[in-house]
C-alpha positions in Angstrom: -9.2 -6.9 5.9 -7.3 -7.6 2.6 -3.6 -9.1 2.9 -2.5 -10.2 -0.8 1.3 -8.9 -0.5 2.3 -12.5 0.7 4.0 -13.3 -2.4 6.3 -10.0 -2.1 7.7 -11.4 0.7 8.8 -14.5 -0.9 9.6 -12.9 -4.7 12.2 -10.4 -2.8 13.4 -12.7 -0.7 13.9 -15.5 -3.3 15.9 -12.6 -5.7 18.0 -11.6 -2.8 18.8 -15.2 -1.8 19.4 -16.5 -4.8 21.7 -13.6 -6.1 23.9 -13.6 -2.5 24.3 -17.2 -1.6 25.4 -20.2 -3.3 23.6 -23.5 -3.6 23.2 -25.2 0.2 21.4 -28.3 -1.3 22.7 -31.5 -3.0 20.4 -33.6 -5.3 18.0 -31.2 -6.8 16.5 -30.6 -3.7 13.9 -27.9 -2.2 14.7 -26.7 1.3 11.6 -24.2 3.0 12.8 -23.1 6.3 10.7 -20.9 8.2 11.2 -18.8 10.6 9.7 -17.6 14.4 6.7 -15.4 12.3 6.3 -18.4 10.0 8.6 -16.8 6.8 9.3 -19.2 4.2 13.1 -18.9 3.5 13.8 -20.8 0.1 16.8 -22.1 -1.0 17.2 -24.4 -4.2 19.5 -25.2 -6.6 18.3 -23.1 -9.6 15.3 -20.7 -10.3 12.9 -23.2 -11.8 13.0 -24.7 -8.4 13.4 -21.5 -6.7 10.1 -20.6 -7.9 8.4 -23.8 -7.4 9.2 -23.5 -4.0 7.8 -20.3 -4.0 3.9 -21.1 -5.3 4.3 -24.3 -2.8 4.8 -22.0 0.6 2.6 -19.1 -0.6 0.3 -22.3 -1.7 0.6 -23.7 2.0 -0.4 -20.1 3.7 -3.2 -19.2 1.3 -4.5 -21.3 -1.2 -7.5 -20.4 -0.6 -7.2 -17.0 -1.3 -4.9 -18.4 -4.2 -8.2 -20.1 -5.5 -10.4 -17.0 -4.7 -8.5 -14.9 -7.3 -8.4 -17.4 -10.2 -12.0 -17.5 -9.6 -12.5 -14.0 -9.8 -10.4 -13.9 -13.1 -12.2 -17.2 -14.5 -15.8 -15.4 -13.3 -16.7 -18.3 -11.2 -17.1 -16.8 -8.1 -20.9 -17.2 -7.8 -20.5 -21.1 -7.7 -19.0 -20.3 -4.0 -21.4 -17.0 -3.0 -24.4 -17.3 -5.1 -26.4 -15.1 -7.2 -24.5 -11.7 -5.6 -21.9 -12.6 -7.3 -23.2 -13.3 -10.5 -22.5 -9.5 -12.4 -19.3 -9.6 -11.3 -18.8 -13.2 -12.3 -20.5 -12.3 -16.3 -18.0 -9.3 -16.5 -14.9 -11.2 -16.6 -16.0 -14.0 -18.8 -17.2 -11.2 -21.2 -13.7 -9.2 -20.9 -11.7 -12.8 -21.2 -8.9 -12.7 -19.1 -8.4 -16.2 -18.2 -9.1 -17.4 -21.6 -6.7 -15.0 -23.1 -4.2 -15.8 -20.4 -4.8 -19.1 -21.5 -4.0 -18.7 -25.1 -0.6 -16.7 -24.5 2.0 -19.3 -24.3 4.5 -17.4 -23.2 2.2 -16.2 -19.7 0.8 -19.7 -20.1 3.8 -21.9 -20.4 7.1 -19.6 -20.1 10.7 -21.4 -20.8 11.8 -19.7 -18.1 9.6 -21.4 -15.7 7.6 -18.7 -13.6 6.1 -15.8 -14.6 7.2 -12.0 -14.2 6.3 -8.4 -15.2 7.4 -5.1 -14.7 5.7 -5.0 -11.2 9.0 -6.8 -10.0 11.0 -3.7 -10.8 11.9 -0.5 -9.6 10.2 2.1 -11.6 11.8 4.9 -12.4 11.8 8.2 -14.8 13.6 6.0 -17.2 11.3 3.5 -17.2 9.5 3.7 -21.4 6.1 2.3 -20.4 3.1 4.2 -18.8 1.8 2.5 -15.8 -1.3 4.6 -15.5 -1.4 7.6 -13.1 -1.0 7.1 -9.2 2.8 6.1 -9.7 3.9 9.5 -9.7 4.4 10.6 -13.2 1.3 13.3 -12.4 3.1 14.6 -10.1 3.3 14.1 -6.1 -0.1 12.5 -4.4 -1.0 13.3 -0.6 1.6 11.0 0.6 4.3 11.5 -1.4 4.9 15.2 -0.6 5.5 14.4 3.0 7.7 11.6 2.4 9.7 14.4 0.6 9.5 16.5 3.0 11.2 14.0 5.9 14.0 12.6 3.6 14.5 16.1 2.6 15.3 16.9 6.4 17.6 13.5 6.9 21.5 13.7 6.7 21.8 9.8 7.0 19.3 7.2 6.9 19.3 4.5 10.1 16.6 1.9 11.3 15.7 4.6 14.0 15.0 7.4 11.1 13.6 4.9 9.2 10.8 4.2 12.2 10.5 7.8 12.4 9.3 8.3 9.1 7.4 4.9 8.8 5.0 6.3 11.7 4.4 9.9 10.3 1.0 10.6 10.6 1.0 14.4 9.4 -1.6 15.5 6.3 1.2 18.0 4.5 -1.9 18.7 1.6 -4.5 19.9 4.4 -1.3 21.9 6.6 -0.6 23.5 3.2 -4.1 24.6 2.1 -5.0 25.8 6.2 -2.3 28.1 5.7 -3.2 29.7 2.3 -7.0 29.8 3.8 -5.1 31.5 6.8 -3.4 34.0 4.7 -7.2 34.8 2.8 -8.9 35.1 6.3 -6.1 38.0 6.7 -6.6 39.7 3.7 -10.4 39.7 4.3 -11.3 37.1 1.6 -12.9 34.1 3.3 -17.0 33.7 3.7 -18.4 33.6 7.3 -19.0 29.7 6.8 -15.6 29.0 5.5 -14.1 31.2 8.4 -16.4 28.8 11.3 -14.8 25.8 9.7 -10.8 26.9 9.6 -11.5 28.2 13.4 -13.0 24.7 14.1 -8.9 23.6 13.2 -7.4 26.2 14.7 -5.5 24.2 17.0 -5.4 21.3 14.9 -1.9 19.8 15.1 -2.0 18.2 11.4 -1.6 14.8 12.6 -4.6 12.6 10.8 -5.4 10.6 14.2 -8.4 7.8 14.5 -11.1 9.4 17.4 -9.8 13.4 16.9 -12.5 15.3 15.4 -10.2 18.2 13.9 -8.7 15.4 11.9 -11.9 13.8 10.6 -12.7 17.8 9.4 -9.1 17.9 7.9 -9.9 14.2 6.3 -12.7 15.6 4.9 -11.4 18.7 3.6 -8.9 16.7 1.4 -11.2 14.5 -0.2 -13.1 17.4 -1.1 -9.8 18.9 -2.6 -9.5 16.2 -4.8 -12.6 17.0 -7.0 -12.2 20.7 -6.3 -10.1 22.1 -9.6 -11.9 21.4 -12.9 -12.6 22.9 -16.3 -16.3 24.3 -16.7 -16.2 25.7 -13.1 -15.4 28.5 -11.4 -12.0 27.0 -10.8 -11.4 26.5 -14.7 -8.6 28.7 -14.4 -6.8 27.0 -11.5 -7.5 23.7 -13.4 -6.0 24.9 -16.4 -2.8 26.6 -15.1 -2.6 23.5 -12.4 -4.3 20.4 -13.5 -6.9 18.3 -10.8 -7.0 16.0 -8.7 -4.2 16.2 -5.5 -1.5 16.1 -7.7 -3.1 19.2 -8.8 -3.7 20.7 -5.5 0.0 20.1 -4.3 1.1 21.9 -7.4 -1.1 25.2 -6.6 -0.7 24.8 -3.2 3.2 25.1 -3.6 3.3 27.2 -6.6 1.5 29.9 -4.3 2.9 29.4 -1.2 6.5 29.7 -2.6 5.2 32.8 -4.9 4.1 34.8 -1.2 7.1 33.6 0.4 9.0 35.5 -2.3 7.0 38.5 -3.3 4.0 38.5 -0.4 2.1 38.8 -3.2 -0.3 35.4 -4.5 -1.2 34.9 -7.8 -4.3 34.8 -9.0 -5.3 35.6 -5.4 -9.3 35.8 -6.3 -9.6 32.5 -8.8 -7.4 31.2 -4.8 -10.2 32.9 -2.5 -13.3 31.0 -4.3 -11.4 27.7 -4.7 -10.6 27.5 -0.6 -14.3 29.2 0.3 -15.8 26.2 -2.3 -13.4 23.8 -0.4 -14.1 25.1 2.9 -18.2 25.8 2.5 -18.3 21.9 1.3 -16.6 20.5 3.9 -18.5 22.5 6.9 -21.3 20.1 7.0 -18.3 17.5 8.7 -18.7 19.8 11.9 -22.2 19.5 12.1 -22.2 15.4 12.0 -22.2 13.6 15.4 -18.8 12.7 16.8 -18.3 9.0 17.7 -15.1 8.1 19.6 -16.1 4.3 19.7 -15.1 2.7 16.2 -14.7 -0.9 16.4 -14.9 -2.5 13.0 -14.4 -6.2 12.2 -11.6 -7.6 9.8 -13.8 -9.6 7.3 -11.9 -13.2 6.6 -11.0 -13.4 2.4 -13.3 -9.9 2.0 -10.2 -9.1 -0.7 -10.7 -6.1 -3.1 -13.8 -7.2 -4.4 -15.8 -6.7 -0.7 -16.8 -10.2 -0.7 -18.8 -11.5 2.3 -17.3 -14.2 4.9 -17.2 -17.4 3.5 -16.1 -18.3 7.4 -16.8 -15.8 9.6 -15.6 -17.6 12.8 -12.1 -16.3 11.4 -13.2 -12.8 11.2 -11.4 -10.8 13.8 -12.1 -7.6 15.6 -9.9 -4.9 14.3 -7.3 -3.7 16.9 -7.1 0.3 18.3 -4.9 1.5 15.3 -3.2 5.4 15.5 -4.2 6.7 11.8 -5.8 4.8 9.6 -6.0 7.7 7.0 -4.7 6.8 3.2 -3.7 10.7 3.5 -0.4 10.2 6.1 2.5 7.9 5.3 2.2 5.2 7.8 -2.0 5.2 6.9 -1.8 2.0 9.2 -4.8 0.4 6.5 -2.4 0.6 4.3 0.7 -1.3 5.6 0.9 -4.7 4.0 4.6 -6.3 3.9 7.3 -3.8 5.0 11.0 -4.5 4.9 14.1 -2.6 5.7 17.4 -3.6 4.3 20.3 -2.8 5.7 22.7 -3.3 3.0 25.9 -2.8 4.7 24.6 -5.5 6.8 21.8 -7.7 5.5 21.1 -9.4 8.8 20.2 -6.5 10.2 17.0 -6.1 8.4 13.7 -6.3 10.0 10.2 -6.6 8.7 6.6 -7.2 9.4 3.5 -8.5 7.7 0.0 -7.6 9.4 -2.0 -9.2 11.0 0.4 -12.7 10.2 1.5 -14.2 7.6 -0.4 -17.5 6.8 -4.1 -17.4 5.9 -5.2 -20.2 7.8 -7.0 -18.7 11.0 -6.0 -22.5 12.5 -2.0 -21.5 12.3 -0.4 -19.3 14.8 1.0 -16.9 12.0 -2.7 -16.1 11.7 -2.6 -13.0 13.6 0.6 -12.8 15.2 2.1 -9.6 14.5 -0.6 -7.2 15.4 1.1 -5.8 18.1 3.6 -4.8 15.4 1.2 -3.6 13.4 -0.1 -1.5 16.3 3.0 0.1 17.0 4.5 0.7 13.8 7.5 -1.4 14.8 9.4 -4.2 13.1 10.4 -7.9 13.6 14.1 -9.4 13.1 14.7 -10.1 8.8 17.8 -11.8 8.4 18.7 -12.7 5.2 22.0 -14.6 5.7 21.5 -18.5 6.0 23.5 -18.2 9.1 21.6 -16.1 10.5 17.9 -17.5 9.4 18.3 -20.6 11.1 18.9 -18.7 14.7 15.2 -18.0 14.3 14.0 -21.3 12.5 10.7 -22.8 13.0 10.6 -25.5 11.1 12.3 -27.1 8.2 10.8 -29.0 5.0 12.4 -30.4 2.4 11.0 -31.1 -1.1 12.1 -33.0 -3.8 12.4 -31.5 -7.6 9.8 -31.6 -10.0 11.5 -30.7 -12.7 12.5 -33.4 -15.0 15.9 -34.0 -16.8 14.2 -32.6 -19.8 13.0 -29.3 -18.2 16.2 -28.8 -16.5 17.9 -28.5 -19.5 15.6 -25.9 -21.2 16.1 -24.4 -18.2 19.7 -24.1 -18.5 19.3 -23.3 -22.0 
């Protein structure tokens, strides 16, 4: 099980902090208080110190994990896993990264003491750089569309609302395209295999749960979507008129829907028929598979992105009875990393939670504490007042400044 959102929590919290309260500390002090779930809660005198305070408490719950990425980067990984390691290892010292990173200065050494990029901010339409697709400038992906689809129904927003939508588990991609492959099978146009499979989901609520078969058919339908609409096919007109991938199928999928809603009548209602009869006839073999309600997978300590092995497997964990862990619904419980609510008529009223704990030491408590959360789709206490932190503190460390007279005045500079 990856967890390398950590630093989020400490990177909002130190921008909130530091922009609401005023300094709490005298002499060029460091305080780290945590809190029940083993938060750090930083408070300093400026931002070099903020952010020193920062690496040290992400430093103290996972250097290790700290140490595994500048490995990866530095392609030194195989000194710790051995020869498996070793391709991986020779193709980031042949791209450079860390020596490049190396001979930026100002990545390397910034004046302003800590280093940032536009991943810290809100990205928006008005935003003049391309951050690759996948951040919605291809239009809506398979989650995105239903989270429009809930805010579009909300008046007001609230924590409850908020819990309500955090927990959806409803695939709107695969309700959409069952309905226009219900609308075919009325009009005569699906094959006989295509017609078995949409009758295998014909009570199918569209909720993506873990041990349903309808939803691993449904699963399995999307991902077969996502390939389905491309040039030098038979669906090279769709393609062209829609574009691929789901961003693609949303668009059809809408575009046609809305177009019978108006007019009863679909467009390009033959290229539609052998797109959903390919989509359909692809994904029948799912129903022939054998059916497993037993799932128990293990959460591999420091596997990361890269799939490594265990380097200590007595910290592996088994992984608990989740609701959906589909990447196709909203709440796509694999998914969740750090979540945090901020109620901003009322900042001590936010709540948060970080599966399975916070710290990265399977020796600390915060190791694996807030699984039940995680479980439930429910939230913790997230006070952001000082006030109001220290009601819940754990534990409080003070450190002293390691910025010099000198540095503190390029700082201020």
């Amino acid at each position: 099980m990856k967890k390398q959102t950590a630093p989020r929590i400490f990177v909002i919290s130190i921008f909130v902090l530091a922009a609401i309260f005023p300094a709490w500390l005298s002499g060029n002090q460091i305080e780290i208080i945590r809190d029940y779930w083993g938060i750090a809660h930083i408070y300093a005198d400026n931002d070099l110190e903020l952010f020193f305070g920062s690496g040290y408490a992400t430093a103290e719950d996972r250097m290790f994990q700290m140490e595994l990425s500048r490995r990866k980067v530095a392609g030194t990984l195989s000194e710790i896993y051995g020869k498996d390691l070793l391709e991986s290892d020779k193709l980031m010292r042949t791209l450079g990264l860390y020596k490049l990173a190396q001979e930026i200065p100002h990545v390397l050494n910034p004046s302003s003491g800590f280093v940032a990029s536009a991943n810290h901010l809100p990205v928006g339409d008005w935003y003049p750089h391309s951050l690759t697709i996948g951040t919605g400038g291809t239009g809506h992906n398979r989650r995105s569309i239903r989270l429009y689809e809930l805010q579009d129904d909300q008046n007001d927003f609230t924590f409850e609302s908020f819990s309500e939508i955090h927990r959806d588990d409803v695939s709107a991609i695969a309700r959409d395209f069952l309905s226009l492959a219900r609308t075919l099978s009325e009009r005569n146009l699906l094959l006989q295999i295509s017609a078995r499979t949409l009758k295998a989901l014909i009570d199918w609520d569209y909720r993506l749960l873990e041990n349903s078969r309808a939803a691993d058919v449904a699963e399995t339908i999307v991902q077969v979507m996502h390939r389905s609409l491309r040039p030098s096919t038979v669906t090279a007109l769709l393609a062209s008129k829609y574009g691929g991938g789901h961003a693609g199928n949303i668009f059809l999928l809408r575009s046609a829907m809305e177009e019978l809603e108006r007019t009863q009548k679909l467009p390009d209602e033959e290229e539609l028929a052998v797109w959903v009869n390919q989509v359909l006839e692809a994904s029948a073999g799912s129903l022939r598979e054998p059916f497993s309600q037993v799932r128990k997978a293990v959460m591999v300590y420091q596997t990361n992105l890269e799939g490594l092995p265990s380097i200590y497997p007595d910290a592996n964990r088994s992984m608990p009875d989740l609701v959906t862990t589909s990447g196709n619904t909203v709440w796509s419980q694999l998914g969740n990393s750090y979540t945090l609510i901020v109620d901003l008529s009322n900042i001590d009223n936010s709540r948060a939670f970080l599966p399975p704990g916070v710290s990265e030491d399977p020796r600390s408590t915060h190791f694996f504490d807030q699984v039940e959360l995680w479980v439930a789709g429910e939230t913790r206490p997230a006070p952001l007042s000082r006030e109001e932190v220290m009601k819940y503190a754990e534990s409080i460390e003070t450190l002293p400044s390691p910025i010099n007279k000198t540095m503190r005045q390029s700082g201020s500079d």
